[in-house]
N, C-alpha and C positions, 0 to 999 in steps of 0.2 A: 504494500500500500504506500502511496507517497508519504512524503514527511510532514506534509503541514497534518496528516492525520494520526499519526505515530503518536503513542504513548510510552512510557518510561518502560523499561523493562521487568521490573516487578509488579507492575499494575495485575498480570492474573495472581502472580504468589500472593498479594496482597489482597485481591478481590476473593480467592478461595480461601483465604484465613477467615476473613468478615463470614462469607457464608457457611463455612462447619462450624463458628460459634452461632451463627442464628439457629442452624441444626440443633446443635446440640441444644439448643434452649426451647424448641418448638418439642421436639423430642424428652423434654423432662419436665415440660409442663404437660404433657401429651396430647397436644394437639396433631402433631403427626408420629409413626413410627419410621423404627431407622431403613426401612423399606422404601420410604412414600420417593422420598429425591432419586433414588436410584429408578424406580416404576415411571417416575417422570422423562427423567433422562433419558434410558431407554424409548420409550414413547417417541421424543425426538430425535433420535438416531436410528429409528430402526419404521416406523410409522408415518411422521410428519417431517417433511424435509425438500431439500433442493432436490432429491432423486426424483419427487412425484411433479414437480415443475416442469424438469427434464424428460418424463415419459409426455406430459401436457403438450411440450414445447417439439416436441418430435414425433408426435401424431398429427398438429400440424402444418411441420414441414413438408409431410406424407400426404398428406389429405386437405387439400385444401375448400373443401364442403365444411369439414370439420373445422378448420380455420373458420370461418364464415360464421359460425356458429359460435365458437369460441369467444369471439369477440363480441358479439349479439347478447348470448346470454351465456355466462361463463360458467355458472354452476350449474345450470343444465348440460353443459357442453363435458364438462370434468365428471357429471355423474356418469356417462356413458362408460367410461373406463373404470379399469378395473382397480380400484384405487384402495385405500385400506380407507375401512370407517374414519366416519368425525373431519372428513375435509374441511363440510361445512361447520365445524367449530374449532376452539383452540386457535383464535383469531384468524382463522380463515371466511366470517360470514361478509357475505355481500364483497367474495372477489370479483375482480374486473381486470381483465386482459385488456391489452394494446397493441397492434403489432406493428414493429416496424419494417419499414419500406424503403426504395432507394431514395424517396422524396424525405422522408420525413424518420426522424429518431425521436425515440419516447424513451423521458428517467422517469424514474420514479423518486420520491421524497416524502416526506412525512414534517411539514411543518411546525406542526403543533407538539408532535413528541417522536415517536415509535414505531406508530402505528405502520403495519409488517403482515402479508401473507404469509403466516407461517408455515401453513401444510405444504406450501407449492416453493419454498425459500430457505425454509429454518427458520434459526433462530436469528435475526438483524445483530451486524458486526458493529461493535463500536462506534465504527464510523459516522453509520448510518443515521448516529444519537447524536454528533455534535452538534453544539450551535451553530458553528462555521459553515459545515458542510449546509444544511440544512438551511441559513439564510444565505446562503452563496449561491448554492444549486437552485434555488427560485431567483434571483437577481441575476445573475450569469451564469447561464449552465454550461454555455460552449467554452469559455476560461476554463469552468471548472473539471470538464470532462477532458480539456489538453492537459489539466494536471491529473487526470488518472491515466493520460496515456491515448484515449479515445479522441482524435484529431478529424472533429467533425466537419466535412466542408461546408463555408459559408452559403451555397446551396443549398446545404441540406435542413429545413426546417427541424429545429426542437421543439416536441415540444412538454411540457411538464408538469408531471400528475401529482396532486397531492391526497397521500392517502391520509383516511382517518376512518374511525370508531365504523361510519357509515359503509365506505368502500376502500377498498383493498386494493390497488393497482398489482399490476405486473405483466412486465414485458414478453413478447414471442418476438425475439431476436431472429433477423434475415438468416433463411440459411446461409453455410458458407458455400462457397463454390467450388465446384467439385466433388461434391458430395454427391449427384448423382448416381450412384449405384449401392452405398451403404444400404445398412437395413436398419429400421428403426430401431434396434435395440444398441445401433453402430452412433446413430445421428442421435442418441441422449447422451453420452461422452463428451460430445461435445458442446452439449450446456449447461453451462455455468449459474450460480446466483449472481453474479456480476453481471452476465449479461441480460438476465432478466430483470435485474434493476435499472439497467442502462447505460450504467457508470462503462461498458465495456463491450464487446461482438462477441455472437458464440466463437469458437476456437475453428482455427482453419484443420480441415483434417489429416 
């Protein structure tokens, strides 16, 4: 990640001290067991995650009916596949797709706070929480996208979603070229949370 977004290097050793004493504290007042963080976790590594974005984002690339739809109405479109329960919760209610095209690139942002598809992304990377980023990426997104690397031509329209409580943005990044002959389980390797945020292209193959 660039540097204006870089945190010190203990920021997780320090962040996972804060949360095994909240553990430990929820856990001996017993509000939860020493079960519950691990069942959540799991949950998000194995359930809800940028994998189920990546089957989303490369069905379609395959299908473009499906794409049609997707964008239309996105939780009808994601119920068709075969996806693990609870899409539509675990802040995933009222997602909404956007895809981009050679005219036009879509970020995503959350001005107000966080607010994050999580079933079809994970869990939102630090970054995603700054202030910086957050009122940078709505005042200049094209600066902001050359500092992550994404050199978008002045051509090419931004443009930029803010999600919240209500709806949930996320991007279906352009195939890449050359991919014509992969098979979809070849063409989700190559999407990224990045690029379904916007901040980035899916990966050349």
């Amino acid at each position: 990640m660039i540097d204006r977004f870089q945190y010190r290097e203990d920021r997780e050793a320090y962040s996972a001290a804060r949360v095994k004493a909240l553990e430990a504290l929820l856990i001996k007042k017993g509000i939860i067991t020493d079960k519950t963080v691990d069942t959540v976790l799991d949950f998000f590594e194995t359930k809800m995650g940028p994998f189920n974005g990546a089957k989303i984002v490369a069905r379609a690339w395959v299908d473009p009916s499906f794409k049609d739809r997707l964008v239309t109405d996105t939780p009808a479109a994601i119920a068709e596949l075969n996806l693990p329960e609870g899409m539509a919760g675990a802040e995933g209610e009222h997602m909404r797709a956007v895809a981009n095209s050679p005219d036009v690139h879509n970020l995503i942002i959350c001005t107000l706070c966080s607010c994050y598809p999580w079933p079809v992304l994970g869990l939102p990377p630090y970054w995603y929480k700054d202030p910086t980023f957050r009122s940078r990426a709505a005042r200049e997104p094209r600066a902001v996208l050359g500092e992550f690397g994404l050199k978008v031509p002045e051509t090419i329209e931004i443009k930029v979603w803010d999600s919240s409580a209500q709806i949930r943005w996320f991007v279906v990044p352009e195939r890449p070229v050359g991919t014509e002959g992969m098979t979809e389980a070849e063409l989700e390797a190559l999407v990224t949370p990045e690029a379904m945020m916007g901040v980035a292209i899916a990966k050349a193959a």
